[in-house]
KEKOL-615816 format. One record per residue (C-alpha): residue in three letters; x negated, y, z. Coordinates in steps of 0.2 Angstrom, whole numbers, padded with zeros to 4 digits, always signed. Example, Ala and Ser with C-alpha at 12.3 -4.5 7.8 and 13.67 -1.06 7.14 Angstrom:
<zanus>
ALA-0062-0022+0039SER-0068-0005+0036
</zanus>
This chain:
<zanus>
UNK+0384+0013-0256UNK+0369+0004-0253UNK+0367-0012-0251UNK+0357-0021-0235UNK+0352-0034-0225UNK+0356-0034-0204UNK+0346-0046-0194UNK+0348-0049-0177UNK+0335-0058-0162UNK+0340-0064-0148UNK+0323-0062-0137UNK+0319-0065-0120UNK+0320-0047-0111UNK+0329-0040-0125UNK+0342-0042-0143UNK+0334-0031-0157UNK+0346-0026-0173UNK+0338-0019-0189UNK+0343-0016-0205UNK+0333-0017-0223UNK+0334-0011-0239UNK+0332-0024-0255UNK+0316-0020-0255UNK+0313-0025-0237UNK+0312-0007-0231UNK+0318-0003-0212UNK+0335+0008-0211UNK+0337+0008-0194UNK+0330-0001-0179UNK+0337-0003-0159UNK+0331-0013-0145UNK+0343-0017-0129UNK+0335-0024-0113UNK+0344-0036-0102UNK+0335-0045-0088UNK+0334-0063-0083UNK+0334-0074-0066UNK+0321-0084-0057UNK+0333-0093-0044UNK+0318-0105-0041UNK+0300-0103-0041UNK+0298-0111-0060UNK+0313-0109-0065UNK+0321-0095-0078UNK+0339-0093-0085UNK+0348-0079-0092UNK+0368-0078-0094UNK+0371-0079-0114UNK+0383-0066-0110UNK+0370-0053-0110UNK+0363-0059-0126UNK+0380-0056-0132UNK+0382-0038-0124UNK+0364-0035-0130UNK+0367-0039-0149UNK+0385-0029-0149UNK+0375-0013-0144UNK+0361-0016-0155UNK+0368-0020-0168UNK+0382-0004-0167UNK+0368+0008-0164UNK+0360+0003-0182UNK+0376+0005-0192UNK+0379+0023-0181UNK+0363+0029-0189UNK+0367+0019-0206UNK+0386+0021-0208UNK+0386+0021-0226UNK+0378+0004-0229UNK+0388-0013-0236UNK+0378-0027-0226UNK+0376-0040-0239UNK+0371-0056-0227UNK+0367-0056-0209UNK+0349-0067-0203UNK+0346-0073-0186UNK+0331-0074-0177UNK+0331-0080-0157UNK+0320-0086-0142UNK+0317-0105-0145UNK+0319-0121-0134UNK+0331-0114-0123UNK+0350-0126-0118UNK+0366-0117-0122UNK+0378-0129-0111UNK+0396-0127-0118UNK+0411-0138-0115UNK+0425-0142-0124UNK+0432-0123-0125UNK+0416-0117-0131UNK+0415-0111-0111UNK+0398-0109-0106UNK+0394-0121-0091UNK+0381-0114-0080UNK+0367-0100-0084UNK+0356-0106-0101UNK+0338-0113-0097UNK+0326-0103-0105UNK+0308-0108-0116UNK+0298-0105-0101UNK+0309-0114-0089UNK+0295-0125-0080UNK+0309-0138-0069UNK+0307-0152-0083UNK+0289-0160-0081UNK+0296-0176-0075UNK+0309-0177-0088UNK+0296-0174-0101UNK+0284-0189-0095UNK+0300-0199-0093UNK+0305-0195-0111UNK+0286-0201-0118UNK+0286-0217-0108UNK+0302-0220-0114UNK+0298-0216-0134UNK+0283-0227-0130UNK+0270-0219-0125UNK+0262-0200-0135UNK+0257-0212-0149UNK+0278-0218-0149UNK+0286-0201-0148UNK+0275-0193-0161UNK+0279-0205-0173UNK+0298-0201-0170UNK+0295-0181-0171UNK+0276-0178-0173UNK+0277-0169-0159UNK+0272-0170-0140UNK+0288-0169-0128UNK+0281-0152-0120UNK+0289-0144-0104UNK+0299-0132-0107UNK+0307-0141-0124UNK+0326-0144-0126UNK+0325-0160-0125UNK+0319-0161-0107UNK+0331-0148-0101UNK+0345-0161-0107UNK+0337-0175-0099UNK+0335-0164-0083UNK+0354-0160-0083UNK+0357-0178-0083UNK+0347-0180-0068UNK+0351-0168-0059UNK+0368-0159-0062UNK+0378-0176-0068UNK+0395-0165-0066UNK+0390-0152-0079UNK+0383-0163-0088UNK+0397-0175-0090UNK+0408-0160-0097UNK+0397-0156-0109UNK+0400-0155-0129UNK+0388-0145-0137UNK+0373-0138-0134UNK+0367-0122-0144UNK+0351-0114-0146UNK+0351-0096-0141UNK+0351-0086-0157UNK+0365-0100-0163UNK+0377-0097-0146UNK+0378-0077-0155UNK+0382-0087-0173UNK+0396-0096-0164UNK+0403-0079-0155UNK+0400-0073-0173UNK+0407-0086-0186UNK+0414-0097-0176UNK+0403-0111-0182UNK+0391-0121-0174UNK+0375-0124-0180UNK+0358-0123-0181UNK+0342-0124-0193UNK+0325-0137-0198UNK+0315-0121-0189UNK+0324-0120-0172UNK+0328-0139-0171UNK+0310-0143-0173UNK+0309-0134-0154UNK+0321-0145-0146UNK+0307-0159-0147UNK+0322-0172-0152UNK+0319-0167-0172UNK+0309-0178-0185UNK+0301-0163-0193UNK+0294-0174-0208UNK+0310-0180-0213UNK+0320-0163-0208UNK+0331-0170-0199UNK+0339-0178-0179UNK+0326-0190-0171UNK+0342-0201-0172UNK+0329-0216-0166UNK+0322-0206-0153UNK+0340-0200-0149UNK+0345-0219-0143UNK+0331-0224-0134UNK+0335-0208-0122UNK+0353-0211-0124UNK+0357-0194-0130UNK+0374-0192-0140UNK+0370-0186-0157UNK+0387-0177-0155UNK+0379-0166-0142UNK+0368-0157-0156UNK+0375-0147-0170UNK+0373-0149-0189UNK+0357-0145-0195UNK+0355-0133-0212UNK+0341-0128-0221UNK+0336-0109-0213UNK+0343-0100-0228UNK+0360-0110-0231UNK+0376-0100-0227UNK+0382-0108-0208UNK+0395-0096-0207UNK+0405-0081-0211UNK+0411-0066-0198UNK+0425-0071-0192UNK+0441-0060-0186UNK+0435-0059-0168UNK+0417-0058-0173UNK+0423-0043-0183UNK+0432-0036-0168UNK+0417-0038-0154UNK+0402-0032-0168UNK+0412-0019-0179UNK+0409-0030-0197UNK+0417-0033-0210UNK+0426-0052-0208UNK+0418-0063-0220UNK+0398-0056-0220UNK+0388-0073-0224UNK+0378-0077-0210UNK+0362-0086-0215UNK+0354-0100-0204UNK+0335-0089-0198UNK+0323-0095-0187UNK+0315-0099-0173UNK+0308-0082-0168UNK+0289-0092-0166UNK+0292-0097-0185UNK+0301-0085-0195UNK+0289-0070-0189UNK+0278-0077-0200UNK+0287-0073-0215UNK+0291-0057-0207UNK+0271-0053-0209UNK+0272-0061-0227UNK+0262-0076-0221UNK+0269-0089-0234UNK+0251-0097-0243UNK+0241-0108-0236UNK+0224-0100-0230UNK+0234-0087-0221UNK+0235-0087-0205UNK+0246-0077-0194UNK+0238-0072-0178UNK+0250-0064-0163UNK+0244-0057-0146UNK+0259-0054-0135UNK+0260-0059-0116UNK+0254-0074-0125UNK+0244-0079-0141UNK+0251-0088-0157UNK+0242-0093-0171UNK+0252-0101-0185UNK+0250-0106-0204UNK+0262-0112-0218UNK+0258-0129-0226UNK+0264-0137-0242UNK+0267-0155-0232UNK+0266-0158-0216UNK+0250-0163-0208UNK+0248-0177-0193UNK+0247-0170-0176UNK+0235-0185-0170UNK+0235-0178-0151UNK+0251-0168-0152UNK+0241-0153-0146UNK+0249-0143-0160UNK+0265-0140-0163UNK+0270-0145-0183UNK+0288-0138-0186UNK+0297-0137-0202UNK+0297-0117-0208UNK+0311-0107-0214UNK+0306-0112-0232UNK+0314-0126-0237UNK+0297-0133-0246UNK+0285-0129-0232UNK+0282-0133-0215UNK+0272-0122-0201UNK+0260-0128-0189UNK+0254-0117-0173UNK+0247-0118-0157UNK+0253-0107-0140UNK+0243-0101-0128UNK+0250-0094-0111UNK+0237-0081-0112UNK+0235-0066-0123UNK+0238-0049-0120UNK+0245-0052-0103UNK+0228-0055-0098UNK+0224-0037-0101UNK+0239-0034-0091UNK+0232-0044-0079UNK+0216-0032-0077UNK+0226-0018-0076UNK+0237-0021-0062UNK+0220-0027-0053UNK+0216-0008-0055UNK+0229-0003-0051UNK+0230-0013-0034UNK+0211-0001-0031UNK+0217+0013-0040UNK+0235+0016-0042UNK+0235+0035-0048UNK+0223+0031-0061UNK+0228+0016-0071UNK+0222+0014-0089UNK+0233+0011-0103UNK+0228-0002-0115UNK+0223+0007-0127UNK+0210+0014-0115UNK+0203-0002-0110UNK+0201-0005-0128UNK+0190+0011-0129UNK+0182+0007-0116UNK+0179-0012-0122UNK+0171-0004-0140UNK+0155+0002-0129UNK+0149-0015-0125UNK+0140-0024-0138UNK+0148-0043-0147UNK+0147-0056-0135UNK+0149-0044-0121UNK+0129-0045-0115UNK+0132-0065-0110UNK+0148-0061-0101UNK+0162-0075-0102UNK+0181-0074-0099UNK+0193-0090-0099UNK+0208-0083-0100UNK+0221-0095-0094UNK+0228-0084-0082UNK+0245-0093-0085UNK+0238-0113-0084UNK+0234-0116-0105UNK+0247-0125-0117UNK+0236-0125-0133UNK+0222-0129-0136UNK+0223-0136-0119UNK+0239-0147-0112UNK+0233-0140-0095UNK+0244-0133-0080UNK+0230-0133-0069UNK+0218-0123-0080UNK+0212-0106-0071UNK+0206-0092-0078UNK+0187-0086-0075UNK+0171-0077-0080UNK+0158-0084-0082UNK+0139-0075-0084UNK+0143-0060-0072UNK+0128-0052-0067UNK+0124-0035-0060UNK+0120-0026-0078UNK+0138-0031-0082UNK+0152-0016-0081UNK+0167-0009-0085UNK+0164-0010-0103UNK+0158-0028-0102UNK+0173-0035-0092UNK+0186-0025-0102UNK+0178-0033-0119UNK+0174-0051-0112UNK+0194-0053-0108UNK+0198-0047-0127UNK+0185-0057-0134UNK+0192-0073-0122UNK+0206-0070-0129UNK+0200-0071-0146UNK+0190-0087-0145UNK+0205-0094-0137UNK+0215-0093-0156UNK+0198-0100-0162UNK+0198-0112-0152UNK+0216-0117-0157UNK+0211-0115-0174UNK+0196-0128-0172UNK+0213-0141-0170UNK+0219-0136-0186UNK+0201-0135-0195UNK+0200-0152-0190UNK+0216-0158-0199UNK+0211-0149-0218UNK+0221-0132-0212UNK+0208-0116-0222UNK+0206-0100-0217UNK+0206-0087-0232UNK+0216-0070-0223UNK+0223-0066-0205UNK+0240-0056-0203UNK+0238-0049-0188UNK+0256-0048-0178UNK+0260-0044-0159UNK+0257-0030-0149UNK+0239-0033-0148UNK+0238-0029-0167UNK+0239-0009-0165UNK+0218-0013-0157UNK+0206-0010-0171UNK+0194-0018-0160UNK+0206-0036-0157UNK+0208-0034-0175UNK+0189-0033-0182UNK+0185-0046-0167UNK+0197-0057-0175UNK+0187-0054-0192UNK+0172-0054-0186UNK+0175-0074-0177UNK+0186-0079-0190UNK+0173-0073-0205UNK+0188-0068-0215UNK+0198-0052-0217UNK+0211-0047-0206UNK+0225-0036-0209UNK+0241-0029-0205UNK+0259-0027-0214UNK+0274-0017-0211UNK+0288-0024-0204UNK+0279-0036-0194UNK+0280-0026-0178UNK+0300-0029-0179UNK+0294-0046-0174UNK+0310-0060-0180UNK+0322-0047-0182UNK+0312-0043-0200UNK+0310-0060-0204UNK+0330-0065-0201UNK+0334-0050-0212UNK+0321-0057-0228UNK+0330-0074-0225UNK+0345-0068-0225UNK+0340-0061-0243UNK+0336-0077-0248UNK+0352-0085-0243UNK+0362-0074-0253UNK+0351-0072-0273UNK+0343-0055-0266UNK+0325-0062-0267UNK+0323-0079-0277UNK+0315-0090-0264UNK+0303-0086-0247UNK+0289-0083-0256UNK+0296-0068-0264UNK+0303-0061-0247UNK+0284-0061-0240UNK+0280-0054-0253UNK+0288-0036-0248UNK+0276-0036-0233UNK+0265-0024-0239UNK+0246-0023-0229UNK+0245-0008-0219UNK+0226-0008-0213UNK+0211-0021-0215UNK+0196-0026-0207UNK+0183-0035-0214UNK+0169-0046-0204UNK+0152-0038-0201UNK+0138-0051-0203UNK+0130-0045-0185UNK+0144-0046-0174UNK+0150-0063-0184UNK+0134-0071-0179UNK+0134-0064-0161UNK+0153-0070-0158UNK+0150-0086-0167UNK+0135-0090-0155UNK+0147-0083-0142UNK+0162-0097-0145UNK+0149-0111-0144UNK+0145-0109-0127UNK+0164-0103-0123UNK+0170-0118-0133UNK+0160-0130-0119UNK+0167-0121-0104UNK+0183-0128-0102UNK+0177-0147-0100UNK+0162-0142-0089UNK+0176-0133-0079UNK+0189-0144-0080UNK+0185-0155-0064UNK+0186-0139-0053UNK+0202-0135-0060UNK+0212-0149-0054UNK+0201-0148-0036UNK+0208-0131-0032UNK+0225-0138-0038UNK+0224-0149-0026UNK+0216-0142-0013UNK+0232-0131-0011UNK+0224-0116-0007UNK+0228-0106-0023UNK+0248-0108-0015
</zanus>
């Protein structure tokens, strides 16, 4: 009977299952969808129920299609930063608060005055308090739902609610607490100083475990609802932010992991971890229990070329290009885009720029400029925008040897070579990093039960699939490029905040 790993992510519009081999090779792979709810303008919750349903029929489509497998250890992967509210019976309270729940922004100022001030709550975390964070969700129920809040016990990140259902157990691990904003990520542990000063019970937050220690075992009715065996080991995981990076065998320093979604990550392992002066990056501990991981978000990524095709759409709704043919499309305009521009903060801009007021824009337009020029001015935007991120971690000793490229935007061999091209380093891909934390859970889960000796040997499995190397001509065009893209956003800025003001973008 062979022997594998099952992991499981909890993401935001769906729970994917998968199962590997011990040598890191897919068995199966299934996706269910669930939706979510917007009851407010800004607000986004989902009923952990679904995850629930999600991950029982995810996880019993891949033992259909591998029925004579003995799963060895389960990993755990999940959307970060949201509140699982539970009471006393483990009963959820209301509807979890998601990553991208934007309610909290006065409960995240109110959290940095009271830490002291940015200077103050980075010493406590080394980290800003950003909305969206668990920490200002709790402060936010204390605010404003003082009933809930009061019978309140426990509060669970997403992928650890499905370890509870599963084992039984509650806990967490260093990668997913680091999200919550209430973690000291040097020291791997609770923010217990920062903690009292917001008057947060400590009880309130579960046990924290390095991401590869055994926090439970499948339990009877886990076994009943998933249809496994009672007593699989279920490893800590990840964050799904972090522990895609070991899914894409990003493990040394120099490589950087780049992922264009909806939005754009770029993320690095470190051997310590670095001060975050301005908080403008986020410096979380990694699922390696010697490393840390340093990133920075940006809203805006591939949704930007979503963006520009539903505009087409809105003029040509029978005709509407596929990504893949704006990319084609983009590869007959020339590096730099003939002097054309594209901000891309579609979304307001969370990295490099703490900015909810930012607006997207071109900039250069001129009548030579066409089709080809716009479509390759937003994927090269987008591009200078991870430059731009990586300009904050240059700054703080962070090299750049190789790029893994991750995310849907990775199957462009134009987003690629542009990435090689700015970056002046090779880019590649590897297998298994399109099954996003699902792959990574899976490898920790390896590491958590002797298959592979420590993390380093898990990335290593991620074989490169394709690589592209800089061309001096385009490198020197795209490097000229950012200088003038890199300048935009401060000449910008006032004009910003004077059309958030004005009210007329409501």
């Amino acid at each position: 009977m062979t022997q594998a790993l099952l992991g499981i992510d909890i993401g935001t519009s769906g729970c994917k299952a998968l199962l590997i081999d011990s040598k890191g090779a897919v068995l199966a792979s299934q996706t269910e969808t669930y939706g979510l709810s917007q009851p407010k303008p800004g607000w986004t919750e989902q009923d952990p129920q679904l995850w629930i349903d999600g991950a029982r029929k995810a996880v019993a489509g891949v033992l259909a299609r591998q029925p004579k497998i003995e799963i060895a250890a389960i990993g755990l992967s999940g959307q970060m930063h949201g509140l699982t509210p539970l009471d006393a019976d483990d009963k959820v309270l209301r509807p979890a608060l998601l990553w991208n729940d934007q309610r909290n922004g006065a409960e995240c100022a109110e959290i940095t005055e009271r830490a002291g001030g940015l200077e103050g709550l980075l010493a406590h975390t080394n980290n800003r308090m950003l909305v969206g964070y668990t920490g200002g969700k709790i402060v936010w129920m204390r605010n404003h739902e003082p009933e809930l809040f009061g019978r309140m016990t426990h509060i669970l990140n997403p992928k650890d609610y499905l370890r509870l259902v599963l084992t039984g157990e509650k806990a967490t691990e260093v990668s997913d607490a680091s999200g919550t904003g209430l973690f000291d990520t040097r020291a791997r542990k609770w923010a217990g100083g920062l903690l009292d000063i917001l008057n947060i019970d400590p009880a309130l937050l579960p046990p924290c475990h390095e991401s590869h220690v055994i926090s439970g075992r499948v339990s009877k009715s886990g076994s009943e609802l998933f249809g496994l065996p009672v007593g699989i080991p279920v490893v800590g995981g990840g964050g799904d932010s972090v522990i895609q990076t070991i899914g894409s065998g990003v493990i040394a320093p120099g490589e950087l992991q780049t992922t264009i979604g909806t939005a754009g990550i770029l993320a690095v392992a470190l051997d310590e971890p670095v001060n975050n002066p301005d908080g403008r990056l986020q410096v979380f501990c990694n699922v390696a229990p010697d490393k840390w991981h340093c990133m920075g978000v940006s809203l805006n990524a591939g949704g930007a070329m979503e963006w520009l095709r539903s505009v087409i759409g809105g003029f040509a709704s029978d005709n509407v290009p596929t990504a893949e043919n704006l990319s084609e499309l983009a590869a007959d305009a020339p590096a730099g885009s003939r002097g054309l521009f594209f901000l891309p903060y579609l979304n307001g801009e969370r990295c490099p720029h703490p900015d909810p007021s930012a607006r997207g824009a071109f900039v250069g337009l001129t009548a030579r400029h066409g089709a080809s020029d716009i479509s390759r001015a937003i994927m090269e935007g987008v591009t200078h925008s991870l430059f731009d991120i990586y300009s904050l971690m240059e700054k703080v000793g962070i090299g750049r040897k190789l790029i893994k490229a991750s995310g849907g935007g990775a199957r462009s061999a134009l987003w690629r070579q542009m990435q090689a091209d700015l970056f002046g380093c090779d880019v590649v891909t590897t297998e298994g990093a399109a099954e996003g934390g699902a792959f990574g859970a899976a490898l920790v889960a390896g590491v958590g039960v002797g298959i592979w000796p420590d993390a380093i040997a898990a990335a290593n499995v991620c074989k490169s699939m394709t690589r592209e190397s800089p061309n001096t001509a385009n490198s020197e065009a795209l490097q000229a490029a950012f200088r003038i893209y890199a300048e935009l956003y401060k000449t910008l800025t006032p004009s910003f905040a004077a059309i958030g003001k004005s009210g007329l973008d409501r």
